[in-house]
DSSP file (Angstrom, degrees, kcal/mol; ACC not computed):
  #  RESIDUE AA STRUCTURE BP1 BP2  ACC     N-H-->O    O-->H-N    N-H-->O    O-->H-N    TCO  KAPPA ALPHA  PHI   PSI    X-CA   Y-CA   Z-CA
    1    1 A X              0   0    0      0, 0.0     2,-0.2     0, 0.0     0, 0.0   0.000 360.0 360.0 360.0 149.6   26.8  -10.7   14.2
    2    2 A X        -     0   0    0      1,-0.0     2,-0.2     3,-0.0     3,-0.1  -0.820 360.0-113.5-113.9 156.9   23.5  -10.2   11.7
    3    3 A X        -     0   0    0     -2,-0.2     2,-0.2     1,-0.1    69,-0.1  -0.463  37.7-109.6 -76.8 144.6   20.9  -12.7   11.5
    4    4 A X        -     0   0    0     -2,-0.2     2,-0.8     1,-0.1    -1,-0.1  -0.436  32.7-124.4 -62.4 144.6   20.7  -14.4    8.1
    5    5 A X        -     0   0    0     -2,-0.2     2,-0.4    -3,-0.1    67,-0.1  -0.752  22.9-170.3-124.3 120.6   18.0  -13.5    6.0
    6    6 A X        -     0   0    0     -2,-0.8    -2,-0.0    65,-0.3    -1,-0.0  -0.620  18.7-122.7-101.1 118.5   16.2  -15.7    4.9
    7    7 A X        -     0   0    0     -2,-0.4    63,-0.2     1,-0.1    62,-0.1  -0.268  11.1-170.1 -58.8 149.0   13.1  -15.2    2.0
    8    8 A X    >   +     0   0    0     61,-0.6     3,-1.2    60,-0.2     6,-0.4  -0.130  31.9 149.5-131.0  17.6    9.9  -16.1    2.8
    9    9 A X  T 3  S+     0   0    0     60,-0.4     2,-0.9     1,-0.2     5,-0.1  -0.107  70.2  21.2 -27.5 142.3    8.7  -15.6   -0.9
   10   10 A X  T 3  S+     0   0    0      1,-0.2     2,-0.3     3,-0.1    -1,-0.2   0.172  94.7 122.0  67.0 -17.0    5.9  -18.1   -1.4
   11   11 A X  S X> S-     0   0    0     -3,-1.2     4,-0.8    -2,-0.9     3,-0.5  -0.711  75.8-107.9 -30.5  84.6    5.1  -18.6    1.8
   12   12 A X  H 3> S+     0   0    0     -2,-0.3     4,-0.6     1,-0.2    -2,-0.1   0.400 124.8  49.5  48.1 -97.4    1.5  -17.9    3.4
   13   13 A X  H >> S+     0   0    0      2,-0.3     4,-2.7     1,-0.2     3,-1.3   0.934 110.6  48.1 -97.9 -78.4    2.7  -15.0    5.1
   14   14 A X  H <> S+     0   0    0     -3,-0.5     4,-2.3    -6,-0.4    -1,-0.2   0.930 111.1  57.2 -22.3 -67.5    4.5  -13.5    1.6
   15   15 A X  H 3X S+     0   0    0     -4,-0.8     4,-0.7     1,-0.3    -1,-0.3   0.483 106.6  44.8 -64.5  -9.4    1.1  -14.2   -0.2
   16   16 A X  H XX S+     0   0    0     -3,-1.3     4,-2.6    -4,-0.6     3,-1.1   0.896 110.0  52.2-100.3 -69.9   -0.9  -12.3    1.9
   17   17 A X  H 3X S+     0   0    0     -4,-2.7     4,-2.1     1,-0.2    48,-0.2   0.733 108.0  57.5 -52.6 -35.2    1.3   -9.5    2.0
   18   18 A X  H 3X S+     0   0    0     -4,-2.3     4,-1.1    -5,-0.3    -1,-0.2   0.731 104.6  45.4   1.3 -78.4    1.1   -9.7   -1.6
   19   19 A X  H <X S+     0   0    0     -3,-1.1     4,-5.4    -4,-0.7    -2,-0.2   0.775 111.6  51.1 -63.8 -37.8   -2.5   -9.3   -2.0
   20   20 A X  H  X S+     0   0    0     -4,-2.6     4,-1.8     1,-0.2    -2,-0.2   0.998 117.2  45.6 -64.3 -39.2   -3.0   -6.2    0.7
   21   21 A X  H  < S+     0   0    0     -4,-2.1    -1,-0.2     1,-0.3    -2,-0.2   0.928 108.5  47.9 -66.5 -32.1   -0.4   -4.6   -1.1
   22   22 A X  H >X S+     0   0    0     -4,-1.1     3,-1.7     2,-0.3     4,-1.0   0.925 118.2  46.1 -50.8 -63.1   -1.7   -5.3   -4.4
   23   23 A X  H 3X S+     0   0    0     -4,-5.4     4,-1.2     1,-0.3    -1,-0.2   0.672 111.0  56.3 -87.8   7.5   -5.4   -3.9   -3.0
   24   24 A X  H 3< S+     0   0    0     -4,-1.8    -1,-0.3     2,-0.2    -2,-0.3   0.165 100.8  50.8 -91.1  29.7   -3.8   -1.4   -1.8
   25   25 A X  H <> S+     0   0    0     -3,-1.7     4,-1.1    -5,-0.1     3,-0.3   0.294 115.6  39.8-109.8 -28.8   -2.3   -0.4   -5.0
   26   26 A X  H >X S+     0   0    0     -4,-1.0     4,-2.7     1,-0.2     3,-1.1   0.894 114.5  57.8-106.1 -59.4   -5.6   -0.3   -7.2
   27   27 A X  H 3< S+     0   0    0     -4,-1.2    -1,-0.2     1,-0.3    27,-0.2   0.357 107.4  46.0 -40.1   5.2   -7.5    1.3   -3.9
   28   28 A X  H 3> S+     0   0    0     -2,-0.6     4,-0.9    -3,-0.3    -1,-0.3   0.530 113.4  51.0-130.4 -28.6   -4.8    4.3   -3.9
   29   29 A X  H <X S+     0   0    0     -4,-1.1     4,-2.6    -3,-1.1     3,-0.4   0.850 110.8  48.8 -66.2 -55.8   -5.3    4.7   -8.1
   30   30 A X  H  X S+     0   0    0     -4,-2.7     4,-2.8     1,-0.2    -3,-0.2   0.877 111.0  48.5 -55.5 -22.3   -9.2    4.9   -7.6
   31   31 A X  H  > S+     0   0    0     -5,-0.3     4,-1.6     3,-0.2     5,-0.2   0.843 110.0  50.0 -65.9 -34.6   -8.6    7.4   -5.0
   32   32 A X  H  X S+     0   0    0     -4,-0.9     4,-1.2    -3,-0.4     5,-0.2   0.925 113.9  52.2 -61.8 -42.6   -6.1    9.4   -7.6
   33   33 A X  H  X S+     0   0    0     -4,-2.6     4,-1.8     2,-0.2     5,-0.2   0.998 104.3  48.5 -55.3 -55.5   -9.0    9.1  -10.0
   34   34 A X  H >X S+     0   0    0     -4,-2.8     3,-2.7    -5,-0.3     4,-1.4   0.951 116.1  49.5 -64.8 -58.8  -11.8   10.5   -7.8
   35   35 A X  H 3< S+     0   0    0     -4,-1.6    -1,-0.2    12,-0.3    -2,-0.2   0.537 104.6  53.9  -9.9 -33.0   -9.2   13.5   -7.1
   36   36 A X  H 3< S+     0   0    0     -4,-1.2    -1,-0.3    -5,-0.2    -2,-0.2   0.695 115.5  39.4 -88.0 -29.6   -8.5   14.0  -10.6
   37   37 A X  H << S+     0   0    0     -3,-2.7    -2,-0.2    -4,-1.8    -3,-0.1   0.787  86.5 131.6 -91.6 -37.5  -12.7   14.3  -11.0
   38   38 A X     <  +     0   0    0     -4,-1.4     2,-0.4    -5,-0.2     6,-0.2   0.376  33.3 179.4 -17.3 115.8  -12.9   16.4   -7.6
   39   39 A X        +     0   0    0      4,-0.1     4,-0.3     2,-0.0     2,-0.2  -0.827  46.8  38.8-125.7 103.5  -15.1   19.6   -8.3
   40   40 A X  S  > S-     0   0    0     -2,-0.4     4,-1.0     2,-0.1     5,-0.1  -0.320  90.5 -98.2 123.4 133.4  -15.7   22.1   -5.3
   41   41 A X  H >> S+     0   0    0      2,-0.2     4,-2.2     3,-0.2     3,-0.6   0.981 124.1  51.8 -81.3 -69.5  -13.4   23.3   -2.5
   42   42 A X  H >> S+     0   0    0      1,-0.2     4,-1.8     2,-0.2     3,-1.1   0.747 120.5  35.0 -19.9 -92.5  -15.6   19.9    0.0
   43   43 A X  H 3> S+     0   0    0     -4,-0.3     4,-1.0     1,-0.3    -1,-0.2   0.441 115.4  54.6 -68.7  -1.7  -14.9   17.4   -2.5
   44   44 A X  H <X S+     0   0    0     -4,-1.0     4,-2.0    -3,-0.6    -1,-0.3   0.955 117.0  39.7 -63.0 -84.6  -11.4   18.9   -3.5
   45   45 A X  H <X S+     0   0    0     -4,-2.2     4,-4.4    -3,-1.1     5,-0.4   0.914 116.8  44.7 -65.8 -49.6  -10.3   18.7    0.2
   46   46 A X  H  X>S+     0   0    0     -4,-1.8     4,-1.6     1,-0.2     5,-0.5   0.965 116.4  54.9 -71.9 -56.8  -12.1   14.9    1.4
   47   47 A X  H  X5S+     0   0    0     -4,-1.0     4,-0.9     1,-0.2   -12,-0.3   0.746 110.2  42.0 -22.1 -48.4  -10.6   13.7   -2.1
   48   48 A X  H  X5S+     0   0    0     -4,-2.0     4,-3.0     2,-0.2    -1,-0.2   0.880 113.8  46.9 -68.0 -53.6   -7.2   14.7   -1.3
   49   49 A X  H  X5S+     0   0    0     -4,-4.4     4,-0.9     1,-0.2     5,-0.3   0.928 118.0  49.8 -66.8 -64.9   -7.1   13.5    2.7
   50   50 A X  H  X5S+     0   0    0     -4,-1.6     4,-1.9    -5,-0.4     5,-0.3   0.933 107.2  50.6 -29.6 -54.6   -8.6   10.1    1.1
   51   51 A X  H  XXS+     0   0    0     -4,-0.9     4,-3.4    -5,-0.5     5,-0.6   0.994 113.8  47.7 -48.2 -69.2   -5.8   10.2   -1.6
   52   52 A X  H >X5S+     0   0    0     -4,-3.0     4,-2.8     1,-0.2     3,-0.7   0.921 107.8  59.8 -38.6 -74.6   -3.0   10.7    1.6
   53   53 A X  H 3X5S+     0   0    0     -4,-0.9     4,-2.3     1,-0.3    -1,-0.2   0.655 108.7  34.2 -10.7 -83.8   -4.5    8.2    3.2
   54   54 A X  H 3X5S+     0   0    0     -4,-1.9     4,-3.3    -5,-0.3     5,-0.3   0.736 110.4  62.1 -49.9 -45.9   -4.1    5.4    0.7
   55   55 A X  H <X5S+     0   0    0     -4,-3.4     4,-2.2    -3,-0.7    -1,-0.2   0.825 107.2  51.0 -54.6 -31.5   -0.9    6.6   -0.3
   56   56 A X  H  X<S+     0   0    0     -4,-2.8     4,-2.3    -5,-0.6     5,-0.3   0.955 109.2  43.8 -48.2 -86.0   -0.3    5.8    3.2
   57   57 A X  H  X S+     0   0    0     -4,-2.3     4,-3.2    -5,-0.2     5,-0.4   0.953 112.0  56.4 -29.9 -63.9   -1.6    2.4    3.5
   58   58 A X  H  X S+     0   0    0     -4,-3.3     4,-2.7     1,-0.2     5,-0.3   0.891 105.8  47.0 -59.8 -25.2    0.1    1.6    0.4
   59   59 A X  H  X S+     0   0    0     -4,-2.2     4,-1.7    -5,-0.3    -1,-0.2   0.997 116.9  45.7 -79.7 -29.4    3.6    2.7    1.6
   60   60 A X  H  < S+     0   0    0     -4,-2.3    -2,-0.2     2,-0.3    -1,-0.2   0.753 112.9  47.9 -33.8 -43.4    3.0    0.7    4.8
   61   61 A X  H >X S+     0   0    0     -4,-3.2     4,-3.6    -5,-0.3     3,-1.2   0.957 115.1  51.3 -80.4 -34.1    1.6   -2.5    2.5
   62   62 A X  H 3X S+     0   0    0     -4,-2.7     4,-1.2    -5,-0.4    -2,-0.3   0.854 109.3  47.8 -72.4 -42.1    5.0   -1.9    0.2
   63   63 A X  H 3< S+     0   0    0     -4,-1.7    -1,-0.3    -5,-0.3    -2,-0.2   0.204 112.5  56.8 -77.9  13.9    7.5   -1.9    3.4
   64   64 A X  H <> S+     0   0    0     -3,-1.2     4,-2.0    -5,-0.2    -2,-0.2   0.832  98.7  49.2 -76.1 -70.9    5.7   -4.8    4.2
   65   65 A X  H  X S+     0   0    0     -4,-3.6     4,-4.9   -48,-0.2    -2,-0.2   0.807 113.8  45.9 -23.3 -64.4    6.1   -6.9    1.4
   66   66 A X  H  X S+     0   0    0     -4,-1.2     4,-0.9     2,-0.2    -1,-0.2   0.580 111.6  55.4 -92.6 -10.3   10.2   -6.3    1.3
   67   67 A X  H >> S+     0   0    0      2,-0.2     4,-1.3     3,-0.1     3,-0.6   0.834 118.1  39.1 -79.0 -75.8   10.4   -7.0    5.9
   68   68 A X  H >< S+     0   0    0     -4,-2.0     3,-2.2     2,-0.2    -2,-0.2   0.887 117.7  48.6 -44.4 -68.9    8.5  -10.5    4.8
   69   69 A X  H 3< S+     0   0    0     -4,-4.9   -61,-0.6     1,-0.3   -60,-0.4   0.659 111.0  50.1 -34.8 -58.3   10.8  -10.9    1.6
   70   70 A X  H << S-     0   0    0     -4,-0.9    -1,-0.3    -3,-0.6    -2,-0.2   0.484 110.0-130.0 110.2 -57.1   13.8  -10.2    3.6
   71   71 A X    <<        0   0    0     -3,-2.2   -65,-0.3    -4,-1.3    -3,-0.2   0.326 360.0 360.0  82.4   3.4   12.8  -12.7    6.0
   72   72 A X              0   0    0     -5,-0.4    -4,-0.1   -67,-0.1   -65,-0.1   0.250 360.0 360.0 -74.8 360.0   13.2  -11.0    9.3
């Protein structure tokens, strides 16, 4: 038998998740920007791992969001 699930929209806990994802949404476009400006095999390469990075975070902040929605 599955647990109901129950939203936790509006919640604390929601709003929070909210917000990281949220700065981690505009911190993963300023990193796509400085990459896009990247001049130079260095700043080509630390641009790029920075860029992963964030792209990281941000799928992590975004599977956050929808375990808290969800209610789990």
């Amino acid at each position: 038998m599955k647990a109901p699930e129950v939203s936790r929209e509006g919640t604390h806990a929601h709003d929070s998740a909210v917000r990281r994802r949220d700065a981690a949404r505009s911190e993963q476009l300023r990193r796509s920007e400085v990459r896009a400006r990247a001049h130079g095999i260095r700043d080509e390469r630390s641009a790029t791992s920075d860029l992963a990075a964030a792209n990281q975070e941000l799928a992590a902040r975004e599977a956050w969001v929808r375990w808290v929605e969800r209610g789990y």
